[in-house]
N, C-alpha and C positions, 0 to 999 in steps of 0.2 A: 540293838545291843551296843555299849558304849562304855569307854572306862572313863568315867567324870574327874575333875577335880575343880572344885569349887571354892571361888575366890571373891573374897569382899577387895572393890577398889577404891583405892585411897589416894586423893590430888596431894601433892606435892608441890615444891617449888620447883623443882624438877621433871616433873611432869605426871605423868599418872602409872601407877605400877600396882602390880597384885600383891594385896599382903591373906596371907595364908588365910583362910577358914577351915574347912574341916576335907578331908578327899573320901569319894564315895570309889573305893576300891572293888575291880571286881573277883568274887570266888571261882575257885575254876574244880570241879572232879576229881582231878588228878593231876600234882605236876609232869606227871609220863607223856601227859600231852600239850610239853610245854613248847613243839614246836609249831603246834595247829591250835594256838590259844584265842580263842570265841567269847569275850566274858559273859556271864547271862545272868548274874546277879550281882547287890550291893550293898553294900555296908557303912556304918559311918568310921570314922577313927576309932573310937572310946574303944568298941568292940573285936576291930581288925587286927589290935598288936596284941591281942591277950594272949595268944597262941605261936608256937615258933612255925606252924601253917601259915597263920595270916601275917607272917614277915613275909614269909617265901612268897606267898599274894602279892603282896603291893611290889615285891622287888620284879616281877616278872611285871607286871601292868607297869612298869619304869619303860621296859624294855619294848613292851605293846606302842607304850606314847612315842617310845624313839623311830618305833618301825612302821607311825603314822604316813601317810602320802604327804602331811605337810613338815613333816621332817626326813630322818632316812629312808623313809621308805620311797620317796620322791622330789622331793623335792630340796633335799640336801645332797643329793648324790646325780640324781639324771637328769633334773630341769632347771629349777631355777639358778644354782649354783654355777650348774655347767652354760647358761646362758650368760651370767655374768663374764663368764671367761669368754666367749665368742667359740663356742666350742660346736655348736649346730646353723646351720644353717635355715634362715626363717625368709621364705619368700613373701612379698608383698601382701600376697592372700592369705599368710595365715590366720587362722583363728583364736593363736596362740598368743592371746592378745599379752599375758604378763610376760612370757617365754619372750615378746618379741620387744617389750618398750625396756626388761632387765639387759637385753642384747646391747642395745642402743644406749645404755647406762642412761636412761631417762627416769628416776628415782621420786619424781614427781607427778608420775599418771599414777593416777587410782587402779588401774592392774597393778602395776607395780607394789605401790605401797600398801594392797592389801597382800601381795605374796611376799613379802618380806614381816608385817605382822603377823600372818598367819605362822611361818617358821618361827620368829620371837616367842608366839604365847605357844607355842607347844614345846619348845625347848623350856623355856621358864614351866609350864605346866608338870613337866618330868623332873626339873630339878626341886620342885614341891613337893613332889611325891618321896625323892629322895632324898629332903629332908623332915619331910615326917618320919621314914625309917629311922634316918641318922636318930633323931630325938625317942623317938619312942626306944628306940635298942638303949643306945645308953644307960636312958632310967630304967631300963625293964630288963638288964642282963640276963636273969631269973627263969626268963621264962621262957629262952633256949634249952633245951634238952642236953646240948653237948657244946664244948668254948669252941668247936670247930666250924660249926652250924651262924656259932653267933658271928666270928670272925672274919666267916666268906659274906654272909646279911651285909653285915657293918662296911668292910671292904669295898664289894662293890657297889655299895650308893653311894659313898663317898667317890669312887670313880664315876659312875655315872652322872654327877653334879660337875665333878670337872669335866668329864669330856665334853656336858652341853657346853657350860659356860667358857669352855678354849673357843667351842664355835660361834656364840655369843663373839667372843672377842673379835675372831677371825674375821666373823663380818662386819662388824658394827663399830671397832673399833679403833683406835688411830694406825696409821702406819709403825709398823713394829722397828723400822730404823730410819734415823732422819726424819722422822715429819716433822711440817711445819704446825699443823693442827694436833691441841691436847683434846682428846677424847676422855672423859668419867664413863665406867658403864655400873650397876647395879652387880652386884656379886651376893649372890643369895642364899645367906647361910641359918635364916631364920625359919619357924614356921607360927611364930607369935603373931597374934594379931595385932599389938599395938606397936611390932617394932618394923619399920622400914629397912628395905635391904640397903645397905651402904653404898655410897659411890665410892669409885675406885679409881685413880690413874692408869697407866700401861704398867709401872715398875710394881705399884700396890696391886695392883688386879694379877698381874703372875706370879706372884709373891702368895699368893691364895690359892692360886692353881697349884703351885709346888705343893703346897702344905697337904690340899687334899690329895691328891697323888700319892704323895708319900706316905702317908697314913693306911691308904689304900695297900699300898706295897708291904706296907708294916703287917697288915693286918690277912695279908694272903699268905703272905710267903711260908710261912709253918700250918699254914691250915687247906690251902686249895689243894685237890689231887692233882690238878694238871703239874705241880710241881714232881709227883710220882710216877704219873702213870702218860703215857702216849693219849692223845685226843680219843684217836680212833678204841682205844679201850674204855671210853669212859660212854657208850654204847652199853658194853656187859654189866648192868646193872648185876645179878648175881656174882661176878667174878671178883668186881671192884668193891660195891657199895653195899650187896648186901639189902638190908632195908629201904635207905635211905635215896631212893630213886630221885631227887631232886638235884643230885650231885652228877646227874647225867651230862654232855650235850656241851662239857667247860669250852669249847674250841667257841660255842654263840655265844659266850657271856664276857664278859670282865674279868676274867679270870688274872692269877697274877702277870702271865706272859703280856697277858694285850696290853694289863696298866703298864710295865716297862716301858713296851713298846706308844702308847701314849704320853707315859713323862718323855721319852725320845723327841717324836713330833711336837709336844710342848714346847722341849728346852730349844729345839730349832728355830719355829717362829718365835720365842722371844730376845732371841742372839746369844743364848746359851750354847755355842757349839760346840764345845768340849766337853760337856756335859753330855748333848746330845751324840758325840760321837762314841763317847766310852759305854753308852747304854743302848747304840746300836749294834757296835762290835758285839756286843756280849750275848744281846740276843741271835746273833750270824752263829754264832759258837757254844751258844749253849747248848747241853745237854741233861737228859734224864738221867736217873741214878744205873741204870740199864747200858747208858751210853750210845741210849738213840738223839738224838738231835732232833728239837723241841719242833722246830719249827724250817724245815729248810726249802728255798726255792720249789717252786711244784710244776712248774710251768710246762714241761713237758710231756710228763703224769698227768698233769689234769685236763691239757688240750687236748693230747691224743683218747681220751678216755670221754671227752665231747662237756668238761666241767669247767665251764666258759669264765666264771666267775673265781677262777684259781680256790675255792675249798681248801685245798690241803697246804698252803699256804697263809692262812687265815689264824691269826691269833684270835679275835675278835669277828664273826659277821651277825648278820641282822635277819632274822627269819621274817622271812614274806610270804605269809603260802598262796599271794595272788599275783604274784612277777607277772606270772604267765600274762595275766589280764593285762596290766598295765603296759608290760613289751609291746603290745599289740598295740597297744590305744598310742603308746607314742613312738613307736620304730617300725610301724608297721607290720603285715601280717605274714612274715620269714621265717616262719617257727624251721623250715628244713633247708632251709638255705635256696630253695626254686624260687622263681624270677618272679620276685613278691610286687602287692603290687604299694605305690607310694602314693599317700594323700598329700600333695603339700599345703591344703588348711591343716592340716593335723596333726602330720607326723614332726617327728625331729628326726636328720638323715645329714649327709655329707654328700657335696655334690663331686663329682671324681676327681676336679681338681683341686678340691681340698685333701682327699683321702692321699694323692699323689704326695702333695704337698707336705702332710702329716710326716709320711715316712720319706720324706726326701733325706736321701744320703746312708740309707739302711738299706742292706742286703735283703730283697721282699722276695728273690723265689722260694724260699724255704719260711722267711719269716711266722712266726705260728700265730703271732695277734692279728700280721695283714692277713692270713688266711683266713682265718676264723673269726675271729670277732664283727668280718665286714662284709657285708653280701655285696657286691658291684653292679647287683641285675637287676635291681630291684625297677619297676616302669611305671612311669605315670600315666596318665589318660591318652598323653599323647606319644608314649612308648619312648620318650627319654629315658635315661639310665640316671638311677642314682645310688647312692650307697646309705643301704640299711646297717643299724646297728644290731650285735646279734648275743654281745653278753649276757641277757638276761632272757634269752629264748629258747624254749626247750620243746620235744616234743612229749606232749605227757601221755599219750597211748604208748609208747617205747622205754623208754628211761626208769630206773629203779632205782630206791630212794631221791625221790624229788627234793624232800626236804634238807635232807643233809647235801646235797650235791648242785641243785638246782635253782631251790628257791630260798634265796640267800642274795642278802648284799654286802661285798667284804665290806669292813670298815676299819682293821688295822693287816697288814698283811707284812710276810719278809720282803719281799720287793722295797717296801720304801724303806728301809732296814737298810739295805744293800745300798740305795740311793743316797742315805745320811750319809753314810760311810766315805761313800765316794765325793762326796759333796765339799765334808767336813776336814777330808784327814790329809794332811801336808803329805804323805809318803805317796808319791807316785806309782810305787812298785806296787803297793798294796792296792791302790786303785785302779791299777791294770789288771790285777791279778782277779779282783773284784768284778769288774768290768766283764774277761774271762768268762766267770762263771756266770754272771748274769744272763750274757747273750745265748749261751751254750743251752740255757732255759728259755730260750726264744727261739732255738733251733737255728742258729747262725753263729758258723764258726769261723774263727780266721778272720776276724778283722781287725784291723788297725790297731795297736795300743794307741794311746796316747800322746801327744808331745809334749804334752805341757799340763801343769792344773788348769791354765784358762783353759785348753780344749774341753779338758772334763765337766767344766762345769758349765761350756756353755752348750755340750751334748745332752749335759743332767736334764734343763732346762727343757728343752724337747721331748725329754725322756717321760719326764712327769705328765706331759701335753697325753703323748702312747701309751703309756701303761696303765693308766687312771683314769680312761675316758668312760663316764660314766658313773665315778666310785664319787666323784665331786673336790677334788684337793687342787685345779687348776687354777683357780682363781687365787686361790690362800698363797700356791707359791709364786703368783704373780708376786700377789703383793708383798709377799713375807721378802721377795727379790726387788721392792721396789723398781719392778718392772719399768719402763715408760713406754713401751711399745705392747700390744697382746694380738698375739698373731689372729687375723680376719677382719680387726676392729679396725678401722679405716683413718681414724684420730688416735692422739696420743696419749697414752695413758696416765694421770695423774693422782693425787690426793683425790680429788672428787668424784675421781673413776672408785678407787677403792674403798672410801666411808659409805658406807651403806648411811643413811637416815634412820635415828630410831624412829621407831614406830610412834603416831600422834597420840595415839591410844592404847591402850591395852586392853585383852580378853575381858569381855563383861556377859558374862551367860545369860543375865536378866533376873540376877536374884534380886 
């Protein structure tokens, strides 16, 4: 069982890229069960947009491609990404043969360059889908039931094309300040067969990301419930919604908070930071008509409650209902925190003097992510100690609701909120104060302000290394920081550390 989208490929002077054919979307029972979604049948296009059901269809199969192993569900957030940063440690015998040549920023072995194509055509594969939505809605307003229905559809594909394509960018494409090297990348706003996606500069390519962004924001903001009601109410399908059960669950989707919170992270990496800081404030401070507060730090809520992956923090995460599996296959088998054991062909792991290293200069007796997120016992064949990662590990004989708690990958959260903030904003007092709070969500109190914004920012800089390990954003703020140094990597980092290679080829299924 497979969600297809099927692409005729077309050479170029540029190289070879998908231009749209038709996408075999799959049906699903019920959106009720849109956190455990199995597709088991398909359709062509012509068919799939007749019905304001077969939008809702294709907009969850957006969400299925994004929560692939060759995109978030693995390999944009736990391995490949996190290798580019020097984030794990790979001994001589790994097996992990792309994990270990993207470590090495060796761009040029065939591990490599197929795990960097495989991310490309399934991000571009997702943003096909979401623009066959975009086109089909447009022309076919009609056959939404209610403009609210059509506005949340419309909404978030149009986010969904940008969040691929920022990471499109993030990878593949030039240094976001000072390079010496212009990158073009493709920006895919067709699903015509005769029409090529355009190439784009750095200033033309974010210039595209604003637009759809904003559209997106346009297009939520009077129609999403998350704008009315608390996450954790949008569960009570009778209370809230009544009929209309596909309006469940806004905290996993695109909903309006998370695009915010993605135009944030946009205006960031492309040196908008005043943009970026005024639409992170807002998100730290907004609230519901109630006068609960949308989205606030969870860190200590969620750790002591054993919800490793911060949940209730989460504007945006990513349903996985096989974490469990993959934890295992690559952090080893720590599902309870006992003295697990460590493959090193296999696993990915931190050896103690990196985990040291990690929180050097942090308060770690109380620390809530050194306690938890990091097993130290973890042994190998020959009873060495290493350290397991432990975000994504749960026990599933114990734990109630897996799905909302457990098996989940963030992908926008308040943390980097707070981060912008602190990052962006000339007022010290506010960065302290910021600061404050943050740690106080990490269970450590009493430390240090600040002396200066350089302190702040070159604390940010580590910060992002500890709070995001595994989520995948180390490497983007390398480079969005024109780093020249990444802490483990042995050489110094440059332009050719950071351009990924497009891909020689792209996705050809064998039509």
């Amino acid at each position: 069982m497979k969600t297809t989208i099927l692409f005729k490929v077309k050479k170029t002077a540029k190289g070879l890229l998908p231009v749209y054919l038709f996408a075999l979307i799959p049906l699903f029972a019920s959106c009720n069960d849109w956190l455990d979604v199995r597709p088991d049948t398909e359709q062509k296009e012509d068919g799939q947009f007749a019905t304001e059901k077969g939008f809702q269809t294709a907009l969850t199969g957006c969400y299925i491609q994004m929560a692939s192993s060759s995109a978030y569900g693995m390999q944009l957030t736990m391995s490949s990404v996190e290798c580019l940063a020097n984030l794990w440690y790979l001994p001589s015998t790994t097996r992990r043969y792309a994990e270990r040549d993207l470590s090495n920023h060796n761009y040029t072995s065939d591990y490599a360059k197929s795990a960097m194509s495989n991310i490309y055509t399934t991000l571009f594969k997702t943003v096909a889908q979401a623009n066959l939505i975009i086109k089909n809605a447009e022309e076919n307003p009609g056959v939404f039931t209610e403009k609210r229905m059509y506005d949340i559809v419309l909404g978030e594909a149009y986010a969904i094309r940008a969040y691929c394509q920022l990471d499109i960018l993030r990878l593949f494409g030039q240094m976001p300040q000072n390079g010496s090297r212009q990158v073009k990348l493709p920006y895919s706003e067709t699903t015509n067969i005769d029409a090529m996606p355009a190439y784009y500069g750095f200033a033309e390519y974010a210039a595209k990301l604003k637009s759809d962004i904003e559209k997106a924001e346009q297009l939520l903001k009077n129609s999403d419930p998350a704008m009315q009601y608390p996450f954790n109410r949008t569960y009570a399908t009778n209370e809230v919604y009544e009929h209309n059960s596909y309006l469940m669950y806004r905290q996993m989707r695109l909903n309006y908070w998370a695009v915010r919170a993605l135009h944030a992270r946009m205006a960031l990496y492309v040196g908008d930071k005043q943009s970026a800081l005024t639409i992170a404030r807002e998100l730290i401070g907004a609230q519901l008509p109630d006068g609960t507060a949308v989205r606030p730090l969870s860190g200590q809520k969620d750790f002591k409650a054993g919800y490793l992956a911060c949940p209730n923090e989460c504007y945006f995460s990513m349903s996985k209902y096989d974490i469990q599996t993959l934890a295992t296959a690559y952090f080893s088998d720590n599902v309870e925190r006992i003295i697990g054991t460590y493959n090193p062909e296999s696993h990915l792991a931190l050896t103690n003097t990196m985990l040291e290293e990690l929180f050097d200069g942090e308060n770690t007796n109380s620390h809530n992510r050194y306690t938890n997120l990091w097993n130290p016992r973890l042994k190998d064949s020959s009873s060495a100690l290493w350290c397991g990662f432990m975000r994504y590990c749960y026990d599933e004989e114990t734990v109630t609701n897996p799905s909302i708690y457990y098996q989940i990958i963030p992908m926008l959260r308040t943390s980097e909120m707070y981060l912008i903030v602190m990052e962006t904003s000339s007022d010290l007092t506010e960065v302290n104060s910021l600061y404050r709070e943050y740690m106080i969500e990490h269970d450590v109190a009493n430390m240090p302000e600040f002396a200066s914004l350089a302190d702040a920012h070159a604390w940010i800089l580590n910060e992002y290394r500890r709070e995001f390990y595994g989520e995948g954003q180390m490497f983007f703020t390398y480079k969005r920081m024109g780093a020249t140094s990444i802490k483990w990597l042995k050489t110094p980092a440059d332009e050719n550390t950071y351009i990924i290679p497009l891909p020689e080829t792209e996705y050809d299924p064998g039509i």
